[in-house]
Each structure stands twice: as structure tokens, then as C-alpha cells.
Backbone bond lengths (Angstrom), bond angles and torsions (degrees), N, CA, C in turn:
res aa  C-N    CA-C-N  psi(-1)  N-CA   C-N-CA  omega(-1)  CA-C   N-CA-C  phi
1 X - - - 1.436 - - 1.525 107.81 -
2 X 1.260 126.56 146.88 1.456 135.34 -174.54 1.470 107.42 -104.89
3 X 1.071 115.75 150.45 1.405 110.45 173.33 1.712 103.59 172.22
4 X 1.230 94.32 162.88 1.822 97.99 -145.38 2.337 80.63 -105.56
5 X 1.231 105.83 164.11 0.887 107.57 -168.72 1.693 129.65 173.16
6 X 1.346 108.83 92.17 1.249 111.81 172.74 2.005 139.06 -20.52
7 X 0.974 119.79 78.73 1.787 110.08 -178.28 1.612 101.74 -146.75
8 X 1.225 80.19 127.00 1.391 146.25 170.13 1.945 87.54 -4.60
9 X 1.354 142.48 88.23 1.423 108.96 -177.07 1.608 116.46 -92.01
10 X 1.319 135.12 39.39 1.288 134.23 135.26 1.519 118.82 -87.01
11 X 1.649 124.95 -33.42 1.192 110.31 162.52 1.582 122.99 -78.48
12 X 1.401 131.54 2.02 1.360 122.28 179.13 1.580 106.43 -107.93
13 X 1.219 115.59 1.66 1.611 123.56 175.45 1.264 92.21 -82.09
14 X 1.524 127.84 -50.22 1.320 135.09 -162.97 1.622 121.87 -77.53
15 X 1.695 117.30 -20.91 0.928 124.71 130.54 1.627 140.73 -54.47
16 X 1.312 96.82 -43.75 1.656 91.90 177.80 1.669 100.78 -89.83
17 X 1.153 146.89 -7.78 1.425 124.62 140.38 1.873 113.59 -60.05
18 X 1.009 115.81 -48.14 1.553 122.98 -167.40 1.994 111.78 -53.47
19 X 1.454 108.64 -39.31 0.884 134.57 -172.12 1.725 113.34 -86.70
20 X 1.139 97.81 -41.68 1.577 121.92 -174.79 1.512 108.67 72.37
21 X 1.067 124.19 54.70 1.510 134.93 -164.58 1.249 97.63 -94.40
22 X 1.541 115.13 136.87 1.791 128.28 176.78 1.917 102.29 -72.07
23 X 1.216 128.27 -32.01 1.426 138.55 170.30 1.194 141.07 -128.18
24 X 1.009 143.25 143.92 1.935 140.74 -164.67 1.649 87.88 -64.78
25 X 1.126 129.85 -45.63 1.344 114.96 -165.97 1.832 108.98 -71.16
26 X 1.180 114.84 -23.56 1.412 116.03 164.03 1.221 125.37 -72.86
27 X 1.136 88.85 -31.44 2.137 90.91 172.91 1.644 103.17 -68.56
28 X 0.945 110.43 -44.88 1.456 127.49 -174.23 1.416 110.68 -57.10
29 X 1.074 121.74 -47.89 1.472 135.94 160.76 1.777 114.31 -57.35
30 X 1.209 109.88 -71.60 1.223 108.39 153.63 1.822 141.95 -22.58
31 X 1.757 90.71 -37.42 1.208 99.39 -175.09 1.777 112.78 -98.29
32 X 1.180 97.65 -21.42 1.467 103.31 145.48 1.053 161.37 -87.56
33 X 1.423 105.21 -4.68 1.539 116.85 158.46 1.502 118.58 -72.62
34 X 1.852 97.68 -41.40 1.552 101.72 153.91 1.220 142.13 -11.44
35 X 1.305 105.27 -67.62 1.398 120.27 -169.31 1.719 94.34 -104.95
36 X 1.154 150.67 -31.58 1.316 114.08 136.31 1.042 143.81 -26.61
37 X 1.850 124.23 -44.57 1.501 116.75 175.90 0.892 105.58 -90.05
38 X 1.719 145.44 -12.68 1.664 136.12 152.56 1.602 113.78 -49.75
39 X 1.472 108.24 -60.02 1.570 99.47 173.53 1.606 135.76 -45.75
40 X 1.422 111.16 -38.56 1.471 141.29 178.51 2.233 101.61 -64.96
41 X 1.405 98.96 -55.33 1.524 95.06 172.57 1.639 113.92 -63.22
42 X 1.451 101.63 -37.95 1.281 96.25 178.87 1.789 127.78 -72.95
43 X 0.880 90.96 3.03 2.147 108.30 -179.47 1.475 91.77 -107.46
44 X 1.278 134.62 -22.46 1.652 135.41 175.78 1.692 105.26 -77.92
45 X 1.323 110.13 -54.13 1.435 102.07 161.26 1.480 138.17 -72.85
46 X 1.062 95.97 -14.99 1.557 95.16 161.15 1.257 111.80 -78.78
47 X 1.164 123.84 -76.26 1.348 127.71 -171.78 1.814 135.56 -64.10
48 X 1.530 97.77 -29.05 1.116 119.19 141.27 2.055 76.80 107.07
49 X 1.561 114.94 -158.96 1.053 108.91 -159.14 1.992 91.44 -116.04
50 X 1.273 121.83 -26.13 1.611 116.05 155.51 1.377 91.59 141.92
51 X 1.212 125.08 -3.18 1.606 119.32 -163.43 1.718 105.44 -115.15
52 X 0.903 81.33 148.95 2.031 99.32 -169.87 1.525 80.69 -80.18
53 X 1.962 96.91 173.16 1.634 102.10 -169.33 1.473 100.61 -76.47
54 X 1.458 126.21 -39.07 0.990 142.67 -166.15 1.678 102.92 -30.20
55 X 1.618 108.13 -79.66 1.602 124.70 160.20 1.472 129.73 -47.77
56 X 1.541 103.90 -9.73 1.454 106.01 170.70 1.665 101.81 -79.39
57 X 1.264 95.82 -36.01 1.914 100.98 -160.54 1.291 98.51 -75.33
58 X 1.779 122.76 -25.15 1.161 99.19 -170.26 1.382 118.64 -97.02
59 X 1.522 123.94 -1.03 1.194 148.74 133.48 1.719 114.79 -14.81
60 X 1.029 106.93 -53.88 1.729 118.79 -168.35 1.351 105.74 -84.11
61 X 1.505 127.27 115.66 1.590 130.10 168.40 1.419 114.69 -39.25
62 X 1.113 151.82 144.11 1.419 165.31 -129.22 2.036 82.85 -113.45
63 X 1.080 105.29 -44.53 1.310 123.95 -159.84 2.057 112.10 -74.85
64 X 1.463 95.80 -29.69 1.117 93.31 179.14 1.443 128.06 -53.49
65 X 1.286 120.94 149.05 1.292 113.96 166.53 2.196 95.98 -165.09
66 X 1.704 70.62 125.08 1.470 104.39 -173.62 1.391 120.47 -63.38
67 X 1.306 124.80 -28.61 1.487 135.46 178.63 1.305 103.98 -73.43
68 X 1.307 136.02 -39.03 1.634 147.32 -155.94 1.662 83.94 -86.46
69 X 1.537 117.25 -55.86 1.641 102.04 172.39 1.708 125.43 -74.43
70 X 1.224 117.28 -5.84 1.284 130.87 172.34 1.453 101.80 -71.85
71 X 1.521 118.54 -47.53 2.045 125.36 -172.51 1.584 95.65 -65.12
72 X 1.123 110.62 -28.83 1.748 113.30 -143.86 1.643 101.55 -86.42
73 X 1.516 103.50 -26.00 1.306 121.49 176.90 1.356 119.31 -105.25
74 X 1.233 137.95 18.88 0.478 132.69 -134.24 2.175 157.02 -45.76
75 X 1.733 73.59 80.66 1.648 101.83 -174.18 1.044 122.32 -64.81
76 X 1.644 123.98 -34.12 1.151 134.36 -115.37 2.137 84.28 -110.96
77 X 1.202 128.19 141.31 1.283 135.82 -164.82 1.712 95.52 -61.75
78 X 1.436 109.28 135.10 1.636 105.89 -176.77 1.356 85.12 -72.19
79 X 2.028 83.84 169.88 1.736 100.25 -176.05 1.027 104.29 87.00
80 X 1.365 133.04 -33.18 1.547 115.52 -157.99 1.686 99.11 -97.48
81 X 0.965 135.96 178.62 1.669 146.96 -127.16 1.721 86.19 -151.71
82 X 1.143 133.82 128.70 1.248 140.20 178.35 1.533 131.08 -74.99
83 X 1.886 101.30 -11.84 1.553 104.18 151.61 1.746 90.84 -155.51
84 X 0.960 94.85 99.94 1.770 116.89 160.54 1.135 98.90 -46.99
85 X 1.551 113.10 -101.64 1.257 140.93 -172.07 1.613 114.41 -5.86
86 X 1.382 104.05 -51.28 1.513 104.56 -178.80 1.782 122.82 -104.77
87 X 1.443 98.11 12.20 1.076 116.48 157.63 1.800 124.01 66.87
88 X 1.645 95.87 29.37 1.625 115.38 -168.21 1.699 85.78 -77.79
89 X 1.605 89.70 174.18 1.759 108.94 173.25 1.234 131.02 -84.06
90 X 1.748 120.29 22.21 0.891 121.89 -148.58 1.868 111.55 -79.84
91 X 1.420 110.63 153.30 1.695 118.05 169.24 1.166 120.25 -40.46
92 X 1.560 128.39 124.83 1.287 127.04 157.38 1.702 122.06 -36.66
93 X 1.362 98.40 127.89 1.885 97.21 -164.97 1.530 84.89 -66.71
94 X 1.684 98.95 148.99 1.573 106.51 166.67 1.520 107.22 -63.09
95 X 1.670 117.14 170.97 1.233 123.11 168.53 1.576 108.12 -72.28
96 X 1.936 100.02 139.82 1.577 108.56 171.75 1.740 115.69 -26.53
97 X 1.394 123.51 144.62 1.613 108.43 -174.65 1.909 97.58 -90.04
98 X 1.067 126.34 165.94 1.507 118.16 172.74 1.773 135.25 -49.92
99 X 1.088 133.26 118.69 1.250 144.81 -153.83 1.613 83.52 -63.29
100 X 2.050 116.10 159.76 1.360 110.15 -148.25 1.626 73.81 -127.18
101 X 1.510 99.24 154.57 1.507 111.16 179.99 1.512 97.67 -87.31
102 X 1.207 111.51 135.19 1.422 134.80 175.41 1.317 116.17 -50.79
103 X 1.345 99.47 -48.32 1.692 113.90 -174.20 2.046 102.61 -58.52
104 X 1.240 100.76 -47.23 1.525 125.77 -146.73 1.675 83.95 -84.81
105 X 1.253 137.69 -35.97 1.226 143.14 -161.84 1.972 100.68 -87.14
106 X 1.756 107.98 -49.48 1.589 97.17 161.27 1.198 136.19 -62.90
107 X 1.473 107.84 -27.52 1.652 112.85 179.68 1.802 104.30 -58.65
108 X 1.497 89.62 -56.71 1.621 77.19 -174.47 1.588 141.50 -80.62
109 X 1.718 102.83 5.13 1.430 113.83 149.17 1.639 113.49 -83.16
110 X 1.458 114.86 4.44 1.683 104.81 155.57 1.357 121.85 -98.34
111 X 1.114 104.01 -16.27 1.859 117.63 -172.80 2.088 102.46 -64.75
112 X 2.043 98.91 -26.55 1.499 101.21 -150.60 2.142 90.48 -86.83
């Protein structure tokens, strides 16, 4: 949709650097989905998701364990050992891999 429209052009320069957007109308887009999926989390924390803890817990595999997907991904702070706590032999998690440019990450969900 087209439409003519007053903004601010020191804050939309600063978006389309921030964003790394090829056009103001992509930043713009960008900057509204933004604050769509901020608003949307923020109605999740308020309201919560509808389920008592009870059904949350029973939701979660007995089996899971979050650190083993933390190594696997590697999220988890290098150096650190993938279960401390219980004091197994496990591999130093590799270092975090490099954070992904936003811009570079939409292009190539348009390419697919």
C-alpha cells in the first residue's frame, strides 16, 4: 500500500543503518514487525499462555535437558562443561558462533 507520510529523517536513517536495510521502506517494514512481535510478547506476559504449572510441567519431556541443547548449539558460554553440577567429563562448549546480520538473515528467507 502507498501512502505519503511524515517521519522523522534522522530517526529512519538510524533505523536503516541499525537494521541494515537495502531501503527506508524496508526499515520501515522491519520496524514494524518489530514492534508487532514486542507487543504480541507483551500480551504473552501478561496474560500468560492459559495453562496452570501443573500442564506446563507436564508438557516438558522428563528427559530433557537444556545444557546438552545449549553445547549442541552452541550458546552455552565457552569453557563451560555441559553439566557442571554433576560433575561428568564432559567437552569444553565451543565458543558462541558469530551473531547473524538481520539484514543478511531476511534476504535469504526471500531467496527460499
Amino acid at each position: 500500500m502507498k501512502m505519503t507520510m511524515h517521519i522523522d529523517d534522522a530517526l529512519l536513517e538510524n533505523v536503516v543503518r541499525l537494521t541494515g536495510a537495502s531501503s527506508k521502506t524496508e526499515a520501515v517494514s522491519i520496524a514494524l514487525k518489530e514492534m508487532d512481535r514486542k507487543a504480541r510478547l507483551r500480551e504473552f506476559g501478561k496474560k500468560g499462555l492459559g495453562f496452570t504449572k501443573a500442564e506446563l510441567m507436564a508438557a516438558v519431556d522428563p528427559a530433557y535437558d537444556l545444557m546438552a541443547l545449549r553445547v549442541a548449539d552452541g550458546g552455552a558460554p565457552a569453557g563451560r562443561l555441559s553439566d557442571e553440577s554433576e560433575g561428568s567429563h564432559a567437552a569444553p562448549v565451543p565458543a558462541p558462533r558469530k551473531a547473524v546480520n538481520y539484514r543478511d538473515a531476511l534476504r535469504k528467507r526471500k531467496k527460499r
